[in-house]
N, C-alpha and C positions, 0 to 999 in steps of 0.2 A: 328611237333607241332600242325598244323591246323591239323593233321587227331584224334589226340588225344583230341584236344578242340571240337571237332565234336562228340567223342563217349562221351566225358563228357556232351553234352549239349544234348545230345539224352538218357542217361541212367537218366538227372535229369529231363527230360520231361517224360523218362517213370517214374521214382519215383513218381512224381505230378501226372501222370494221373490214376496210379493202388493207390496211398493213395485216390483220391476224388470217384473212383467207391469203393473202400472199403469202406468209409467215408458214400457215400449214400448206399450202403447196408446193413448196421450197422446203419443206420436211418432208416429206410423203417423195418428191424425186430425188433427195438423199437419201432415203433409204431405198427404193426401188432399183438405185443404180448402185447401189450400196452391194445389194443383193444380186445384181447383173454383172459385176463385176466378177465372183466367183468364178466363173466360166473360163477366164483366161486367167486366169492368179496362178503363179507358180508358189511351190513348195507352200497351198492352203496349211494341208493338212499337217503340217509342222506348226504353224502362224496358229491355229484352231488350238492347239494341244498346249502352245503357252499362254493362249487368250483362256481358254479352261482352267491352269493351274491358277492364272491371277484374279479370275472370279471364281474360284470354284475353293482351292488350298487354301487362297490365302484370309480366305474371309470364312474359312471355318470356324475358325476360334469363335468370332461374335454370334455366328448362327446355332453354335451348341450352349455358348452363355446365354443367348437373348429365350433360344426354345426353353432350356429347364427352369427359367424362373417364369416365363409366362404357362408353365404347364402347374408350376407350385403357386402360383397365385391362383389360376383357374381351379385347379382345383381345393383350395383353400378357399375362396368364394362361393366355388359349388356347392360344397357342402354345405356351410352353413346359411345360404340359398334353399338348398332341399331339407336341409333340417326341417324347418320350417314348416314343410306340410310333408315331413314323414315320408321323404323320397330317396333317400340318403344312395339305394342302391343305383338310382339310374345316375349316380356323379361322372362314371365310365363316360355315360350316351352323352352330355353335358360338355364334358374336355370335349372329345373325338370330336362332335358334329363344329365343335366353335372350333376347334383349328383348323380341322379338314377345308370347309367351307368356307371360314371367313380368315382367322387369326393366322392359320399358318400360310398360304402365297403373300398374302399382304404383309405382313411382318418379317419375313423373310426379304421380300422384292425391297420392302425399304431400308435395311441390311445391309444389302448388296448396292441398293442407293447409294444408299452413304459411305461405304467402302472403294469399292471397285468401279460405280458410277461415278463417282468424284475424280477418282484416282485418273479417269480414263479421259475427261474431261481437261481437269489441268497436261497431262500430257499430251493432249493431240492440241490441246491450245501452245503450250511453249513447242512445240513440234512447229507450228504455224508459224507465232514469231521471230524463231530461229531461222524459219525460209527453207526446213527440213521438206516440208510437204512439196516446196516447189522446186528442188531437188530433185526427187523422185518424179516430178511431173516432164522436166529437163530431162532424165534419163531415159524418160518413154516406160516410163512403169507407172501404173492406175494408184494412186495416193489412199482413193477410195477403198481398192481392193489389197491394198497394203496393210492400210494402218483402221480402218474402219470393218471391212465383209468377215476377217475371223473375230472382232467382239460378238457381231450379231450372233455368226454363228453358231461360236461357244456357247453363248446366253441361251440360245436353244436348246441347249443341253442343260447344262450348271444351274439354269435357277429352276425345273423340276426337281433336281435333283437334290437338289439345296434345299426344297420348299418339304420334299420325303423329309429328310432325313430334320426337319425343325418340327414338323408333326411327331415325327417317332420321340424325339427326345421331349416336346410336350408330351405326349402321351404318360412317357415313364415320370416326368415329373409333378402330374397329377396323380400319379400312382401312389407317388413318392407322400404326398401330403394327403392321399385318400388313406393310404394303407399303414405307415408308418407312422404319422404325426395324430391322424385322427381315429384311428381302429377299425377304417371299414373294412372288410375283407378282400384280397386280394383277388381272388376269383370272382369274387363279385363285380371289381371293377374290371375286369378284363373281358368275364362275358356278357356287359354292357352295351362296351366298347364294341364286340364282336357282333352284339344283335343292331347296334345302331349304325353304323358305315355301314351306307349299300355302295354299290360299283360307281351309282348314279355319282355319288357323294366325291367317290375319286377320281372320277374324268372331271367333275367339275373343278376341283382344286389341281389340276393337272394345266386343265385349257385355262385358268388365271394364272397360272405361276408364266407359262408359256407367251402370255400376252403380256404381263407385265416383264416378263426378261427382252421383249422383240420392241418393247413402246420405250421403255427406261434407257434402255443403252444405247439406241437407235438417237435417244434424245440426247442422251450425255455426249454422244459421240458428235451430234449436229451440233451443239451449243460450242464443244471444243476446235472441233474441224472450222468453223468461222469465227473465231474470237475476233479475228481481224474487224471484224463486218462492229464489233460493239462501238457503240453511241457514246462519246464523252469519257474514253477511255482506253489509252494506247498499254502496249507492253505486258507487265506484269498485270498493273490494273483491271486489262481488257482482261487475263485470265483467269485472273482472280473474279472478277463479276459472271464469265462466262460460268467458271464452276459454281458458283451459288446458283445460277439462276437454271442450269442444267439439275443440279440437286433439288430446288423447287420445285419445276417446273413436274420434276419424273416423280416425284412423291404426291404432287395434287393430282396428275392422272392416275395411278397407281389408286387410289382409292376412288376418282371418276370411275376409272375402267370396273375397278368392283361392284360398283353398285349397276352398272350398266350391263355384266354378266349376270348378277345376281339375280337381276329383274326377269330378263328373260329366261333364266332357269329354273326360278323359284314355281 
């Protein structure tokens, strides 16, 4: 009985380990053809410019809410953090280095997760069981380079851009609670700020905003593009479970991917 419990929990370990290298290599050639498809796409650069306004416009509002209260708690914990041991003026160096580096790509990418990742996932899934995708495949147009190569694209733009502009308003929001709420001086937290960010600091929060807008959407876009392929679940169901698990899935890399830039940068 144990030698048989032993071969059954070794052939379902090899089952799980040959489904997840299948799994990412069936992701890695969606995106690669994803990205090969641009080549022959007509009117991209239209397709790019409305993939920009819908991760970029429309998920402004949460990325200017989400920055200024993580910049008034940051800097409302810093301070009385450096209180502490009489540090009070480097609160500046304290916000800037935690959002640059860490809080502002991460907190922003999962933002846009849950916005526009989402958003993009259920639509390319009801796209699929409406038979839209194979439509376009019937008319001899790339479905891939239709409805999937301008999200990548955009994302290549819109979440540096997105990941700036949720630093800056952290920045002014720990100002907000340095300079206003608790009396530090204004100047002081700003040439903090100014001696703390070196260049180093902003190519690295640039190459994470850039990795996590190419991994997240690239994901949402696979888990929606095959909702059909879901297990134990037809129609609406299938896309509803695709969107959760495209949302999951792009939020646990997004902080993998962090700690695996951050190592080798650190």
């Amino acid at each position: 009985m144990r030698g048989r419990a032993c071969k059954d929990m070794v052939r379902a370990l090899g089952s799980h380990t040959l489904a997840i290298v299948h799994g990412l290599g069936d992701f890695t050639l969606f995106t690669l053809r994803s990205f090969q498809s641009a080549l022959g796409s007509r009117r991209l650069f239209r397709r790019v410019l409305r993939a920009g306004f819908e991760q970029g416009v429309r998920c402004l509002p949460v990325i200017l809410i989400v920055g200024i209260f993580t910049g008034l708690v940051l800097g409302l914990q810093g301070y009385y953090v450096l209180n502490r041991f009489g540090s009070e003026s480097l609160l500046g160096a304290l916000v800037s280095l935690s959002l640059v580096r860490e809080l502002g790509p991460v907190l922003a990418a999962l933002m846009l997760v849950g916005q526009a990742g989402s958003a993009l996932s259920a639509e390319l899934g009801i796209q699929r069981n409406t038979e839209q995708v194979a439509a376009l495949e019937t008319m001899g147009v790339s479905s891939l380079g239709y409805l999937v190569t301008p999200r990548l694209l955009a994302a290549l733009v819109v979440f540096p851009m997105q990941t700036a502009l949720f630093v800056t308003i952290g920045l002014l929001g720990g100002s907000l609670s340095g300079s206003l709420l608790l009396g530090l001086e204004s100047g002081v937290y700003w040439s903090s700020v100014e001696r703390a960010v070196q260049m180093q600091d902003v190519t690295e929060c640039f190459l994470k905003a850039l990795t996590f807008g190419l991994l997240t959407i690239s994901l949402c876009a696979y888990h929606g593009f095959n909702a059909h392929r879901c297990r134990n679940a037809t129609g609406a169901r299938a896309v509803s479970a695709s969107t959760t698990r495209a949302v999951v899935q792009s939020s646990i890399v997004v902080l993998a991917a962090d700690y695996v830039i951050t190592s080798f940068l650190v």
